[in-house]
C-alpha positions in Angstrom: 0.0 0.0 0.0 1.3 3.5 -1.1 1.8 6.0 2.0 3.5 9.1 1.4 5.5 10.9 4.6 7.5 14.0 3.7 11.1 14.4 4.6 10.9 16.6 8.3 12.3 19.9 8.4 16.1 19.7 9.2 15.8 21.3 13.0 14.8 17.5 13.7 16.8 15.9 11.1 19.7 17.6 12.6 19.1 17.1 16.2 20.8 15.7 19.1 18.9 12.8 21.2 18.8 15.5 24.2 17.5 18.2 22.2 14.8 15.7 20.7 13.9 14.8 24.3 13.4 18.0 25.8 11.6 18.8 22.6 9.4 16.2 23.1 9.1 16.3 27.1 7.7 20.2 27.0 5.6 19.4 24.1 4.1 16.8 26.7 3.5 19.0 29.6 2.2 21.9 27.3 -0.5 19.8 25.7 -1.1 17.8 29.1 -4.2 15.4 28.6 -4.8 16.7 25.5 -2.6 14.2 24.1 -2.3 10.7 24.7 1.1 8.7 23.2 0.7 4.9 22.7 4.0 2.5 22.4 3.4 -0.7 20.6 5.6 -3.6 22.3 8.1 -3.2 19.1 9.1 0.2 19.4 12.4 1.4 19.6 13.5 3.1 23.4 13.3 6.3 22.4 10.2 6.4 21.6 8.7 3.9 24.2 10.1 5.8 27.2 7.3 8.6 25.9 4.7 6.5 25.6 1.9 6.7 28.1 0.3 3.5 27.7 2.3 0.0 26.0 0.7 -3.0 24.8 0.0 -4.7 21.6 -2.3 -3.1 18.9 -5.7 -4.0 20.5 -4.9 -3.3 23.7 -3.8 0.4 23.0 -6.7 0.5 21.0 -9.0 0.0 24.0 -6.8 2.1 25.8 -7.2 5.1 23.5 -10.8 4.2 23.9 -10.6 4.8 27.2 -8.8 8.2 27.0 -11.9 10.4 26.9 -10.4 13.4 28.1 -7.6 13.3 25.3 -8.2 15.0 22.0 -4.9 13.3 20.4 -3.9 10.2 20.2 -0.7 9.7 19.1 -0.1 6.3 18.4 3.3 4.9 18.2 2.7 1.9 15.8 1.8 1.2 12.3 -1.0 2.1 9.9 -3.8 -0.6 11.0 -3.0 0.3 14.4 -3.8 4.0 14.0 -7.3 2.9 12.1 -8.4 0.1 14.6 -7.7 3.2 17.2 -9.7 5.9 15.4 -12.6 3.5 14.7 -12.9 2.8 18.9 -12.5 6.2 19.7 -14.7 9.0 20.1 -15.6 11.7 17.2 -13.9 14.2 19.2 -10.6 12.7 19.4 -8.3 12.5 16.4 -5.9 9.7 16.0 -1.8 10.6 14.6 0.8 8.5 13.2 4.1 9.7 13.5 5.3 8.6 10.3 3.0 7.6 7.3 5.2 5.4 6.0 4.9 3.2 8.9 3.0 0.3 7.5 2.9 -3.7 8.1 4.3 -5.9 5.5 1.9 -8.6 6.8 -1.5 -6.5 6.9 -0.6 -5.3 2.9 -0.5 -8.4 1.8 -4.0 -9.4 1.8 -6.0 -5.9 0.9 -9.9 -5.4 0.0 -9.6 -5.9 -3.7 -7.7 -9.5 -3.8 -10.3 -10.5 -0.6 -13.5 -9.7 -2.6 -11.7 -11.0 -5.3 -11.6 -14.3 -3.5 -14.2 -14.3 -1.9 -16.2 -14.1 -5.6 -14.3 -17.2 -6.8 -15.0 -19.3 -4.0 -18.8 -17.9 -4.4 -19.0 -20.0 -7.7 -17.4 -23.5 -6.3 -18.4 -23.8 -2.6 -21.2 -23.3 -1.1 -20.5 -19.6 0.1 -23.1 -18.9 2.9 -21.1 -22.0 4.7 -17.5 -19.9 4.5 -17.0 -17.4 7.5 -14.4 -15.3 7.1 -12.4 -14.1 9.7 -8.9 -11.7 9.3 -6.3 -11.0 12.2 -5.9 -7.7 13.7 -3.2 -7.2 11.3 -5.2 -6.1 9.2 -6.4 -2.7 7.2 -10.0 -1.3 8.6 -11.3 -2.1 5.0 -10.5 -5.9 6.1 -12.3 -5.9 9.3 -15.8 -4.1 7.6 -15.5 -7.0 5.0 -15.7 -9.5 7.5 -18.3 -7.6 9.6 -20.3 -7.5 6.6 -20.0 -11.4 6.0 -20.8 -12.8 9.1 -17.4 -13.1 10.1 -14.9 -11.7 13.6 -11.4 -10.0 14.1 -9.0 -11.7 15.7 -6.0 -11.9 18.0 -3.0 -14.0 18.3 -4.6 -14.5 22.0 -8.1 -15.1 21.1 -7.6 -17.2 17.9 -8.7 -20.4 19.1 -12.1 -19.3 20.1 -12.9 -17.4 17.3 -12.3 -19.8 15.1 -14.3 -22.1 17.1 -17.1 -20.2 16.7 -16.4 -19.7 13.4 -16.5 -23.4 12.1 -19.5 -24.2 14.8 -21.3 -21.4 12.8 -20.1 -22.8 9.2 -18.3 -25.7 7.2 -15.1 -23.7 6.6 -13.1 -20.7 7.7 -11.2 -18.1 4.6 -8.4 -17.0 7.5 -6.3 -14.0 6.5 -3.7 -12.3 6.4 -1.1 -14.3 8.1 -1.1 -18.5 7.5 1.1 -19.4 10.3 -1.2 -18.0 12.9 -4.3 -19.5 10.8 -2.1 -23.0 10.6 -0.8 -22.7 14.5 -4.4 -22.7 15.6 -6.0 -24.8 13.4 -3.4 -27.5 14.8 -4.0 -27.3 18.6 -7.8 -27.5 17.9 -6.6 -31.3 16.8 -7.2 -30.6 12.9 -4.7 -31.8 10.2 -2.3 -30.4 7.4 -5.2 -32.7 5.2 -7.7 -30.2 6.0 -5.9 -27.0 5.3 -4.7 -25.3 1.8 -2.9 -22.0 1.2 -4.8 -19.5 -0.9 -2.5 -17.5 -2.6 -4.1 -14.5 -4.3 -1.9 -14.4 -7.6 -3.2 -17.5 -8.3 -6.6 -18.1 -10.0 -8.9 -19.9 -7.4 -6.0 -19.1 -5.0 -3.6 -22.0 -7.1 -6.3 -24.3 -5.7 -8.7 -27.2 -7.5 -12.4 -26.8 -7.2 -12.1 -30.3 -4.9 -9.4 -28.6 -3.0 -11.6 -25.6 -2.3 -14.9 -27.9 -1.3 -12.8 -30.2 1.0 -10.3 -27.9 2.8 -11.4 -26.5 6.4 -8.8 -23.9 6.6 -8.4 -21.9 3.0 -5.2 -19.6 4.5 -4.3 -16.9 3.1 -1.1 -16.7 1.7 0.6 -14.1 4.1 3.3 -14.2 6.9 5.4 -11.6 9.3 8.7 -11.2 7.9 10.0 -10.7 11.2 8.5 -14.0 12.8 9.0 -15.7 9.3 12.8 -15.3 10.3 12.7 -18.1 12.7 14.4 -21.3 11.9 14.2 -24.9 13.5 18.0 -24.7 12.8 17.8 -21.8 15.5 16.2 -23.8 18.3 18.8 -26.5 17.7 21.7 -24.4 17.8 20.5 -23.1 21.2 19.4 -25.9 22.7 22.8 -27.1 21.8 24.3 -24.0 23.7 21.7 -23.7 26.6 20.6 -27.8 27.3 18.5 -26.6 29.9 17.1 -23.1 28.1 13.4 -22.4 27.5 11.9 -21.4 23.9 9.0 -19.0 23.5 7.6 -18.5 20.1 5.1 -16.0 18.3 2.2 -18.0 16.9 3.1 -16.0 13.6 6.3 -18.6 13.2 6.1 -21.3 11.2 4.2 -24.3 12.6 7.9 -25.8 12.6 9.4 -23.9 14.8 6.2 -23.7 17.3 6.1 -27.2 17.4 10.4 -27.9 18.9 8.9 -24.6 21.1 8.3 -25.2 24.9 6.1 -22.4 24.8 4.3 -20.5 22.0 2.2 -17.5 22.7 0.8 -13.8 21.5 3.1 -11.1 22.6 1.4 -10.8 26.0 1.9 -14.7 26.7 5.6 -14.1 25.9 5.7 -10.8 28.6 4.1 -12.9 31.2 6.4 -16.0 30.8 9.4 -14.2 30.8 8.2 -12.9 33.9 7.3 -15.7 35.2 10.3 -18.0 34.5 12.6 -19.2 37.6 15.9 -17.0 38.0 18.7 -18.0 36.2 16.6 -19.7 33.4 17.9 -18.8 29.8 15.4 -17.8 27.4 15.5 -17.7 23.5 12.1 -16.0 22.3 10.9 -15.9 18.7 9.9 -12.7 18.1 10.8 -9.0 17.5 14.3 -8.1 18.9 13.0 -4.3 20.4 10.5 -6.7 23.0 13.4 -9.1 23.7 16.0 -6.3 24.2 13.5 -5.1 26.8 12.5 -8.5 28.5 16.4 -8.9 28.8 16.4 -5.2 30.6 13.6 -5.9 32.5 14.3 -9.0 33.9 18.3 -9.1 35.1 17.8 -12.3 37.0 17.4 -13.9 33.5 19.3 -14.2 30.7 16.6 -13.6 27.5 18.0 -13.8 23.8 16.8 -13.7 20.7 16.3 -16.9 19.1 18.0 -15.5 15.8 21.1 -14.2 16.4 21.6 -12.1 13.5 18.2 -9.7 15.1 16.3 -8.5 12.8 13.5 -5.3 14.2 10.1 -4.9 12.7 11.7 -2.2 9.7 8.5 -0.9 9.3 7.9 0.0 13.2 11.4 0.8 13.0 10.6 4.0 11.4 8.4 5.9 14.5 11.7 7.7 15.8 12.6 10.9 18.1 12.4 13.2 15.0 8.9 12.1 14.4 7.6 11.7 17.3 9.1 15.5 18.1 7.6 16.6 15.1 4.3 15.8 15.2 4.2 17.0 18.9 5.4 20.6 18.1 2.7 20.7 15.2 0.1 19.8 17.7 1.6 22.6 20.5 1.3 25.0 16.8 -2.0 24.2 16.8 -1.5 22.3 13.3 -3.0 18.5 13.6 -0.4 16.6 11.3 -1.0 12.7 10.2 -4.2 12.3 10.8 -5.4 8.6 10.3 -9.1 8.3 9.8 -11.5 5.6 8.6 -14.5 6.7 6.8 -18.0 6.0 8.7 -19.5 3.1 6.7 -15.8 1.2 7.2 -16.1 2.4 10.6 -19.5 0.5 11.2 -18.5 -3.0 9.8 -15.5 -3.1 11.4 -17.1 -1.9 14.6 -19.2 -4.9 13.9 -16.2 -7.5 13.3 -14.4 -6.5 16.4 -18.0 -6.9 18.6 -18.4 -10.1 17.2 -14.7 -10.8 18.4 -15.3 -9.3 22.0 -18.8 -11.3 22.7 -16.8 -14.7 21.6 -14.0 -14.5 23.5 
């Protein structure tokens, strides 16, 4: 998806990290609680240590929600992130992303166009009023008001399970997008099979599929995946377990189901917090997931030792870009009175999707 950010004017480009923080810390207390900052899990330091609220995209969502007293929400995430917040929030508050271009590989790669598209060509082989769609959090707004308006939920890597329950107690078959290993992950502790899943990939007419591949799958996944969780090897887990007999392995539900299956534990990004936490002194960790959250785990939680399970680290690159500069920026315009990056949803998308992520909340 195209997003266009300008280049910032130099004062930040050329800044130091103190002048950015000062900059940033009396934009703060002028504004007061007109402004609210969220920090996704993945963020960088600099910008966490800002952030009035952290969690993972939902959960500052709700936040926001709760905010009634802000008029700016400055969310320190990605694109869908920013949209899921304006669509919970209130009319009077208006929802900013720091950088435009801060987008999710995973959420682009199943938009509105190829869904419907889909959706039309399984219309004409299955029987479609028997398909419930359902689409992850990472997703785009025009996602979640597709699935509102099909019958179908939103989803979470913590609420997965019972929303697809639901889903195949309410029909024959689930269309699960954007990401396949959290679709796949799921689909496998609920005691189904490889046999009864197949990989719709949207280049493909009828997703690559056969018409009797279509009418007898249970799990038509889309063909998506995190690029950061994607990383994750099996060769990882054995090269640590090697180092660390006695070490513990956490993994994201977005990794492939090979590597969640040699996992001890696997978990949204929540689950992984609360083990870490949890875990006995001295244990050694490796967790599969975005270095920025393990970096902070490890910081967090001295008496452990936490790693990455890929040792070459690789940060969400398109989180990456919410830095000091922006963050500075976008603060200053607000103190000018000038409301800059704006994310909003239009009303009708706004509905559906309200819809989807109702549906979600009354299942799980």
């Amino acid at each position: 998806m195209l997003r266009m950010q300008g280049a910032l004017p130099d004062r930040y480009l050329d800044a130091t990290p103190a002048q950015l923080d000062a900059w940033i810390a009396a934009a703060k207390v002028t504004l007061g609680e007109r402004v609210f900052v969220l920090g996704h899990h993945y963020q960088r330091d600099e910008v966490m240590r800002w952030a009035d609220a952290r969690g993972d995209s939902f959960r500052l969502s709700v936040l926001a929600q709760a905010q009634a007293q802000a008029e700016f929400i400055v969310f320190c995430g990605v694109h869908f992130m920013a949209e899921s917040a304006d669509i919970l929030t209130g009319d009077h508050q208006q929802v900013i992303l720091p950088d435009l271009n801060a987008g999710c590989s995973m959420a682009d790669m199943a938009d509105i166009d190829a869904v419907e598209e889909a959706w039309d060509s399984l219309a004409e082989v299955i029987d479609i009023e028997r398909l419930v769609p359902i689409t992850y959090m990472n997703s785009s707004a025009a996602l979640k008001a597709f699935v509102g308006r099909k019958g179908g939920a939103v989803c979470t890597s913590t609420n997965a399970r019972g929303v697809l329950e639901w889903a195949l107690a309410k029909g024959d078959k689930v269309l699960f997008f954007p990401d396949q290993h959290l679709g796949r992950n799921t689909g496998l502790a609920m005691g189904y099979g490889h046999e009864d899943m197949r990989v719709w990939n949207p280049r493909l007419d009828l997703g690559g599929l056969t018409e009797v591949d279509a009418k007898e799958a249970t799990f038509l996944l889309w063909k998506g995946h995190c690029s950061v969780h994607q990383r994750f090897q099996p060769a990882h887990i054995e090269a640590f377990r090697a180092a660390h007999p006695d070490g513990i392995v956490i993994a994201h539900p977005e990794a492939s189901h090979e590597v969640c299956e040699l996992a001890d534990k696997v978990g949204s990004t929540d689950f992984i917090i609360n083990e870490v936490e949890a875990a006995p002194a001295g244990s050694t960790i490796a967790v599969a997931t975005e270095i920025h959250l393990v970096q902070r785990l490890a910081a967090e939680t001295p008496d452990k030792t936490v790693v990455s399970l890929d040792p070459l680290i690789c940060p969400c690159s398109t989180m990456f870009r919410i830095d000091g500069p922006h963050l500075a920026w976008v603060l200053e315009e607000l103190v000018a009175g000038r409301v800059v990056n704006q994310i909003t949803v239009d009303p009708e998308t706004t509905e559906w999707a309200k819809v989807a992520l109702e549906r979600m909340l009354s299942i799980t």
